[in-house]
N, C-alpha and C positions, 0 to 999 in steps of 0.2 A: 359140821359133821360130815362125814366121811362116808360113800354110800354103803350101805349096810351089805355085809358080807354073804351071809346065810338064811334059811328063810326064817330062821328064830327071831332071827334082828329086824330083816325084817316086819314080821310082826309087831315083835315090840316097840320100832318105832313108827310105825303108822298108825297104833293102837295105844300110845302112853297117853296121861289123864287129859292134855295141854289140847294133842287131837283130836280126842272125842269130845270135850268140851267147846270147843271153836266150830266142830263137823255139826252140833245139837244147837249151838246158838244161832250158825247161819241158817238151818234149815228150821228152825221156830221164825226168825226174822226176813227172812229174804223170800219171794217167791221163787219157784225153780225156773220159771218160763222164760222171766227177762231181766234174772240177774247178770251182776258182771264181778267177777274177783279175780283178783291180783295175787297171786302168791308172789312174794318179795324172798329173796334167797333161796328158789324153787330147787336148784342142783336138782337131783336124786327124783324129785316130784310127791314126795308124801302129799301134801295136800292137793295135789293133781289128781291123782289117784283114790282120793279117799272122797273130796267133792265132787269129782267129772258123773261120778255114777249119778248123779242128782243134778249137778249146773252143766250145761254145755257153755257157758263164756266166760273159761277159765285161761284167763290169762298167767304169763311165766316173766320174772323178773332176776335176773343172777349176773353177778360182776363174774364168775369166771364158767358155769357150765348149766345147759341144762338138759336133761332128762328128753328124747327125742319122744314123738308121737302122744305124750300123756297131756300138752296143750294145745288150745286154739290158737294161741299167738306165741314168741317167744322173744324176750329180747333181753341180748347182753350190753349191759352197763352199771354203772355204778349209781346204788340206790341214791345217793345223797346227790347225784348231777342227775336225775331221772324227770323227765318235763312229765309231770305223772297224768293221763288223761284223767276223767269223771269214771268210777268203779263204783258199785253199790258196797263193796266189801274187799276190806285188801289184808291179808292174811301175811307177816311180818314174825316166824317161827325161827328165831333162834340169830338172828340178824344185827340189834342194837351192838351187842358187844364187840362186834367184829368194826365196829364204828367210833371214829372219835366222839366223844362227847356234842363237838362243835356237826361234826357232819351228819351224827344220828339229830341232834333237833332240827338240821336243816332238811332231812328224810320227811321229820315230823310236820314241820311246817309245812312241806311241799305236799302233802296228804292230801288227794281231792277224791275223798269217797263218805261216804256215810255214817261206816265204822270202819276201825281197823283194831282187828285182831293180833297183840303185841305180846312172844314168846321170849322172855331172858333166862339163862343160867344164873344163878349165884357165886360169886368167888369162883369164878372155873376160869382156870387159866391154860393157856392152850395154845400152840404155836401151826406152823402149817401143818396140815394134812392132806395126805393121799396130792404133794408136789404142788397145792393149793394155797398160796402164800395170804389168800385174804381170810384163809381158817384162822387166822391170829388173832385172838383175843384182845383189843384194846383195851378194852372197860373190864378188866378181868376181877374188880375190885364191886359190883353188883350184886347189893342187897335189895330188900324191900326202902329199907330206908333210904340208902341213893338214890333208887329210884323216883321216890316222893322227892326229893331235894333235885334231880336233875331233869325231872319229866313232870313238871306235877299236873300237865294236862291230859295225863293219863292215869287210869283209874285200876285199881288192881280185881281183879274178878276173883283168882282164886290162886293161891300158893301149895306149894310145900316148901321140905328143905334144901331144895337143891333148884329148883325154877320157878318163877311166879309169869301169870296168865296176866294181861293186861287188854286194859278197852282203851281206844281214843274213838270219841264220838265228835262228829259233827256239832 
């Protein structure tokens, strides 16, 4: 996604259901004093900015930009080559599909946190954005059902018709 234009947008995408449910889960689960997360495809910072109010070691993970000032650390490369340190919680919003199949499980395998909080599009196909060539949709063919069939170590938390919520646990 492409950073939001206006302040409707925005809103709306700091605040859609996928946010608030990820933002309620880490803060039931996680203490605020000595956690550690990862936003993966951070760009723009929605989750930097929606958990920094509560975590300060929010880490930032983006293959082509990210968002100055809204993390502790930042670093550019590509999730699927990422020597991933130890994170209590790694936050993975809208990511999978810009991934081959082969490079999103090797994302997954490389996972060394606790939980990871796992956000996909459905059937959304989509080409670069905003001169951003890894906006590309790989996987633009992601259902619930692919998903069971291509990830099935991840657990679905909550859907609608357009994206589903996903858990990988430890």
């Amino acid at each position: 996604m492409g950073k939001p234009i206006n302040r409707q947008d925005w809103v709306d995408s700091m605040y859609d259901w996928a946010g608030v449910e990820i933002m309620k889960s880490i803060l039931v689960d996680f203490p605020k004093e000595t956690t550690t997360i990862l936003d993966v495809g951070a760009g723009w910072g929605k989750y930097g900015y929606l958990l920094s109010a509560h975590y300060h070691n929010v880490d930032a993970l983006d293959i082509w930009w990210i968002q100055e000032g809204v993390y502790r650390n930042e670093t550019i490369k590509d999730a699927a080559e990422y020597e991933m340190p130890t994170y209590d919680a790694v936050v993975c919003s809208d990511c999978l599909e810009h991934m081959t199949t082969e490079q999103a499980q090797k994302f997954l395998n490389n996972l060394n946190c606790k939980k990871a909080y796992i956000v996909v599009p459905f059937e959304m196909e989509q080409e670069a954005v905003d001169g951003n060539p890894h906006e590309e949709h790989k996987q633009d063919d992601l259902t619930p059902v692919a998903m069971k069939l291509r990830y099935p170590e991840l657990t679905m938390i909550k859907t609608n018709e357009t994206k589903g919520l996903y858990l990988w646990q430890k």
